[in-house]
N, C-alpha and C positions, 0 to 999 in steps of 0.2 A: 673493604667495600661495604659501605652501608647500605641495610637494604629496608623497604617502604615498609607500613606496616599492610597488613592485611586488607584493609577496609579500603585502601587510597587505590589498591591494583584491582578490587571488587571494582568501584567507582569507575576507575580510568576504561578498564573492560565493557562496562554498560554503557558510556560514553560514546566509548569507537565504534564497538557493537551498532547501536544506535546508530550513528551517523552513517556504517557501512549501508543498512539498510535503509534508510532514506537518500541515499547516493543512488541505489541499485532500481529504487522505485523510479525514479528522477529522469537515471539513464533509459530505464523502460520504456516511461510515458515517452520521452524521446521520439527513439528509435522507433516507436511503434506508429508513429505518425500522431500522436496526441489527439487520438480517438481513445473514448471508452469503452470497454469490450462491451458488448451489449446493442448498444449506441443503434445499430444500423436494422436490429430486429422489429418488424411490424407490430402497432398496438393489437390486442386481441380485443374482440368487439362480440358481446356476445348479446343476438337481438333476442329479446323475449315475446313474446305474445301478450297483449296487454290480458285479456281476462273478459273484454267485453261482447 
């Protein structure tokens, strides 16, 4: 059985890696209703005194 060199199974590894975790973001944003977490929290507004 021939086997790969070292550098092609490094490669293939970051590859899959890679793709697992853009699959898993993907299915996320999904399922979450494709709202961004944050998204629904109030601006903060802070009034100052002018000085006059």
């Amino acid at each position: 059985m021939a086997q790969s060199g070292n550098g092609s199974n490094t490669t293939l590894g970051f590859i899959v890696g890679a793709l697992v975790v853009v699959v898993a973001g993907l299915v996320w944003f999904i399922f979450s209703g494709g709202d961004v977490p944050g998204a629904d929290e109030p601006e903060i507004q802070i009034d100052l005194p002018n000085g006059n």
